[in-house]
C-alpha positions in Angstrom: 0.0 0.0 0.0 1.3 3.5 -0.9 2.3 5.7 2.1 0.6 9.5 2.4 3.2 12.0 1.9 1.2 15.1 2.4 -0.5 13.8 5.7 0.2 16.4 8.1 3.0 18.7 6.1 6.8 19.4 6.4 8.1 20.0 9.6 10.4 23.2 7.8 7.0 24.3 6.3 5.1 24.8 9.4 8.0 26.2 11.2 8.5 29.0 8.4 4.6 30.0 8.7 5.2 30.4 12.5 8.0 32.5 11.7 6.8 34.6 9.7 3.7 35.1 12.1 6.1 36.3 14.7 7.7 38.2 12.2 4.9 40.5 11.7 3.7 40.6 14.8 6.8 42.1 15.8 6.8 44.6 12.6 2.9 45.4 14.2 3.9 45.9 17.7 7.4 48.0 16.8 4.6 50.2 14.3 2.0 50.9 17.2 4.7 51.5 19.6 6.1 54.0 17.5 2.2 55.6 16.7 1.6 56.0 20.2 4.9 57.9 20.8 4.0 60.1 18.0 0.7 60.4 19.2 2.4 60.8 23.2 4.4 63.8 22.2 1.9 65.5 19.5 -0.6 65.3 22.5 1.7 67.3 24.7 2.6 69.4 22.2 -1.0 70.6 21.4 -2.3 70.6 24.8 1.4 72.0 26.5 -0.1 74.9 29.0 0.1 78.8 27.7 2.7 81.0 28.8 2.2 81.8 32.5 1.7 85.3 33.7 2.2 86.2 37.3 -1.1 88.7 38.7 0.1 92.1 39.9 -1.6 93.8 43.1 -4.2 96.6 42.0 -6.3 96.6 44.6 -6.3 100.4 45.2 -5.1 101.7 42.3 -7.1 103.9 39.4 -8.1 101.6 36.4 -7.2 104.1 34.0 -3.5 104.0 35.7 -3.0 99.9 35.2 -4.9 99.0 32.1 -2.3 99.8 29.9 0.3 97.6 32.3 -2.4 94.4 32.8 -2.4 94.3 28.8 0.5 94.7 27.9 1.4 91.2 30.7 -1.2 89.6 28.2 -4.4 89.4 30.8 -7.9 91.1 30.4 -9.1 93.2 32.4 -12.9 92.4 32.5 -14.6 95.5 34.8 -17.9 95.9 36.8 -18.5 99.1 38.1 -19.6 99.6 41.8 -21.6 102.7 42.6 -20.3 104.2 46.0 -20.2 108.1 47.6 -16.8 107.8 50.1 -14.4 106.8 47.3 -13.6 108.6 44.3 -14.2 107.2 40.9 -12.2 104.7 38.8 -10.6 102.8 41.6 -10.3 99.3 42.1 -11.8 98.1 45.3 -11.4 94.1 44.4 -10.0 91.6 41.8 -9.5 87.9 41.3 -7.6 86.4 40.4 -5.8 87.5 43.5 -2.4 89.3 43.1 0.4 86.8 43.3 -1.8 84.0 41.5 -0.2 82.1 38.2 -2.5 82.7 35.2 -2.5 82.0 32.1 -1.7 84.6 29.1 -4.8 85.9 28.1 -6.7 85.0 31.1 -9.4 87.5 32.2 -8.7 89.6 35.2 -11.8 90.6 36.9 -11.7 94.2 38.4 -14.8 95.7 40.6 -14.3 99.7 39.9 -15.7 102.5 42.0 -18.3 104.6 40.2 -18.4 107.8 42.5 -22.1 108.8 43.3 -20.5 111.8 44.8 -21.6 115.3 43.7 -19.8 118.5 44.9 -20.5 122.2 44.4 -18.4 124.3 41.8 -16.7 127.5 43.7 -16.2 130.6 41.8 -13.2 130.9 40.2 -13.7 134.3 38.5 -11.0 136.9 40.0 -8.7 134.9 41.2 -5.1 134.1 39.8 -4.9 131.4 37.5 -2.3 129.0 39.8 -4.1 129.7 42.9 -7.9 128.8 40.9 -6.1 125.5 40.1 -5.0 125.3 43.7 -8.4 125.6 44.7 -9.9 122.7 42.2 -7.2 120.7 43.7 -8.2 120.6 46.8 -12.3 120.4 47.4 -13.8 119.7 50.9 -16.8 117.5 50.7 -18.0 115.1 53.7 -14.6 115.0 55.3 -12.9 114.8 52.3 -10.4 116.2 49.9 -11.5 115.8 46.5 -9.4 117.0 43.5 -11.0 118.1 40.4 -9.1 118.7 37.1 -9.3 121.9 34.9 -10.0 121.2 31.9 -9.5 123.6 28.7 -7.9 127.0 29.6 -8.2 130.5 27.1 -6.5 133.3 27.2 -8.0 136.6 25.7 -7.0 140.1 25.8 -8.8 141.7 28.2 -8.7 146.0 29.2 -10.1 145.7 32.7 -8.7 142.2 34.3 -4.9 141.8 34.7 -3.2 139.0 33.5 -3.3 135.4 34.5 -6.6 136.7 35.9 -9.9 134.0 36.1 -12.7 136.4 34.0 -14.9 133.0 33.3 -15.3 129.4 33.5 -17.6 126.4 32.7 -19.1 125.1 34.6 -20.4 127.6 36.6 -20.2 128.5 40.4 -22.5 126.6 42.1 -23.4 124.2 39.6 -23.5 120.6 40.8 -20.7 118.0 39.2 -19.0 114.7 39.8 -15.7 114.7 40.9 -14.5 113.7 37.2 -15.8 116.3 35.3 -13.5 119.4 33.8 -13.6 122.6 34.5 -13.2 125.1 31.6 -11.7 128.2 32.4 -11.3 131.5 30.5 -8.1 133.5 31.8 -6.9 137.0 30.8 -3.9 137.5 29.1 -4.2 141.3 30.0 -3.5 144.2 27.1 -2.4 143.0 24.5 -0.8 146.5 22.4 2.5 148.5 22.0 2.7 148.8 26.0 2.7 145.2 26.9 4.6 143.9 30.2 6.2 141.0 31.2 4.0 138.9 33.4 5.6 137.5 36.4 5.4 133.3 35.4 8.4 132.9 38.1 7.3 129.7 40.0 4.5 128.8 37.8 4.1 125.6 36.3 5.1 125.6 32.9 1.9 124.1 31.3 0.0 127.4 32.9 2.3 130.1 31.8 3.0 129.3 28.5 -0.5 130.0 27.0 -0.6 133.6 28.5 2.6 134.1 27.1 1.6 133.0 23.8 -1.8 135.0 23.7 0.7 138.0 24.0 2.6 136.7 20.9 5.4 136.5 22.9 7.9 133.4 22.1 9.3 131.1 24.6 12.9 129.5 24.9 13.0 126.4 27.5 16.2 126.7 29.0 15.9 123.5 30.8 17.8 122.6 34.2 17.8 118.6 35.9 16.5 118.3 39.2 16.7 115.3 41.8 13.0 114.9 43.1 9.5 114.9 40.6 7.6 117.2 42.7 10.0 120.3 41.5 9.5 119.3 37.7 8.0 121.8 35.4 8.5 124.6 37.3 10.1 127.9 36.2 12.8 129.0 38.1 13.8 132.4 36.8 12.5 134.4 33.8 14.3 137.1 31.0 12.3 139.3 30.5 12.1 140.4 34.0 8.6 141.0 35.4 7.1 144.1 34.0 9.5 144.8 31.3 8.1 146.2 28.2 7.4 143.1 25.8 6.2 143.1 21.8 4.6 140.6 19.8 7.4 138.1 18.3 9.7 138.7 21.6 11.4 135.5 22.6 11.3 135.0 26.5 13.6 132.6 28.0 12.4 130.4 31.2 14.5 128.3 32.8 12.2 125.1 33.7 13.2 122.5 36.4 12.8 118.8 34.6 13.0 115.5 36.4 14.0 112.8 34.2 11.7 109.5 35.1 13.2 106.2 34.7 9.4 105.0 34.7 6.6 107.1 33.4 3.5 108.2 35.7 0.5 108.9 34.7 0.5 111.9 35.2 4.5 113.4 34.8 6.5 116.6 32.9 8.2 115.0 30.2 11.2 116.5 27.6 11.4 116.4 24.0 14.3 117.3 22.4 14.4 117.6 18.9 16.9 118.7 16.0 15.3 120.6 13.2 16.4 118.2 10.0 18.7 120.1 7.1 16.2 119.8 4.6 13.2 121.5 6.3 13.2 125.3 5.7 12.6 128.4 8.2 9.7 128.0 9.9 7.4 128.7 12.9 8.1 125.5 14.9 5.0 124.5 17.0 4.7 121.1 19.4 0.8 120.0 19.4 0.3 117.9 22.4 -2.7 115.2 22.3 -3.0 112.9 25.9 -6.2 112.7 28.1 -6.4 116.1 28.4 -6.9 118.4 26.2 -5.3 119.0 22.8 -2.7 121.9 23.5 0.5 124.0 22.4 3.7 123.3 24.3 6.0 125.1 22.1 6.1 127.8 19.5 8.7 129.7 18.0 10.2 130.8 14.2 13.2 128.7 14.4 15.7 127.3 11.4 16.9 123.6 10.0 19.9 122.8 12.1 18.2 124.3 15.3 17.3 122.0 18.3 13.7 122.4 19.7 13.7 121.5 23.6 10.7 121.9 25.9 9.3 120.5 28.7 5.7 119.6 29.0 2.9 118.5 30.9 1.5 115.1 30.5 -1.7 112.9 31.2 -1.4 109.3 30.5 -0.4 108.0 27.1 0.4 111.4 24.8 1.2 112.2 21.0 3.5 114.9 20.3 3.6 116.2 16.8 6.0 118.8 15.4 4.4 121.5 13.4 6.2 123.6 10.5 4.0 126.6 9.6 1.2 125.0 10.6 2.4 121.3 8.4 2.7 118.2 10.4 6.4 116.8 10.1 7.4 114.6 12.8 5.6 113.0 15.6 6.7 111.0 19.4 4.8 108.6 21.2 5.2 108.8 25.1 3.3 106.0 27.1 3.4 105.5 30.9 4.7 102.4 32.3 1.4 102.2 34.8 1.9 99.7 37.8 4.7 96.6 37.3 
């Protein structure tokens, strides 16, 4: 009888198939070990935590002085207002996250802000001199208080019965009821303006309130500018030429020698310098400096000056401010100044 050859297979045949089985079931569990790596470190990659911001304290601070400072760290301030009549508006009475806590960038920082339900009475202004008027905004008595309320736009006009740097008018009027943040207007004589003009005394006035009277007389101003160790005596003049009460014309220059305070970090409110050197190729000119912050749009210098000439002033400044450089009347050359806010 013939024997069955095929019964049950080659021994090197099944041996070869179990290889191969192993074979590829390595290749399989190598190629899934290697997809879940992948898979592992894409994961991490896509899901990795944002750049972490520390929270800064501003509890106590205005809003208007750390928004700039919260943005630029990356976080949002999201704000609800909180009416109250002991605290003065735009202040931040709570926040959370609380300061010191780890955030991410562009997390929201929620800020509870005072919204002052506080009303005060306007005093009259009219007759007094300009720096004491301001004085007196400065420092308002209500309910135990000292409030401080900003002057807003100040005029000068020629005027043949008030002396000059005299109060003849302001908006609003006495005894009119306001909130601590609004403005008051004022409308301040630059006395006569003719062939017998005299030199005001601005010796000790603050830059930003003399310089308009002296430009409603068409007189010109030269900052001769001095450094000073301590903010407080910043913008200040010091000493005038013209003396007080010398004979003046229109298109006199008078030279004022203003105390500056250079600021290794911006305020909010500050005297800043610009210093400038008229380029070659402009021509001869009446140089102006146009000031644009949070107050109101102003002049901070003007005088007829040529290319080659350096423009150098000191000026008054609230919050983030454009300065732009005027050649009869031509914009030519802007600066950006920003305060640094809280850090």
């Amino acid at each position: 009888m013939a024997q069955d050859t095929q019964t049950g297979g080659a021994p090197e045949t099944k041996f070869s198939y179990f290889k191969s089985v192993r074979h590829i079931a390595f290749i399989f569990f190598i190629g899934f070990s290697f997809y879940l790596l992948i898979s592992s470190i894409m994961l991490v990659f896509l899901t990795r935590p944002d750049k972490e911001v520390k929270v800064p304290h501003v509890v106590g601070k205005q809003f208007g002085d750390i928004y700039n400072s919260l943005s630029n760290k990356g976080l949002r301030p999201d704000v609800r207002f909180y009416d109250v009549f002991d605290v003065d508006d735009g202040f931040i009475l709570s926040q959370h996250p609380s300061a010191g806590s780890i955030v991410a960038e562009g997390s929201r920082v929620k800020l509870l802000v005072s919204r002052s339900a506080l009303h005060l009475t306007v005093p009259n202004l009219v007759g007094m001199e300009l720096p004491f008027a301001v004085n007196k905004l400065r420092n308002q008595h209500v309910h135990d208080r000292t409030i401080s309320v900003a002057t807003g736009i100040v005029s000068y006009v020629p005027s043949e019965k008030s002396a000059a740097n005299i109060v003849i008018d302001q908006s609003p009027k006495s005894g009119e009821r306001i909130t601590p943040g609004r403005r008051i207007n004022l409308l301040v004589s630059a006395g006569k303006v003719d062939a017998d003009m005299k030199m005001p005394e601005v010796t000790g006035q603050s830059i930003d309130l003399c310089i308009d009277l002296l430009l409603s007389k068409g007189v010109m101003v030269s900052q001769d500018i001095a450094t000073v160790a301590t903010p407080e005596q910043s913008g200040i003049v010091v000493s005038q030429t013209p003396a007080k009460d010398a004979p003046v014309k229109k298109g006199d220059i008078a030279v004022l020698r203003v105390n500056h305070f250079p600021m290794k970090e911006r305020s909010y409110n500050a005297y800043d310098r610009i210093d400038w050197n008229i380029p070659s190729d402009e021509k001869e000119a009446l140089y102006e400096a146009v000031i644009e912050d949070f107050g109101p749009k102003r002049i901070a210098f003007s005088r007829r000056m040529r290319p080659g000439e350096k423009i150098s002033f000191v000026f008054s400044r609230t919050g983030d401010a454009t300065i732009r450089i005027l050649a009869d009347k031509k914009s030519i050359k802007s600066f950006g100044v920003k305060f640094e806010g809280y850090r």
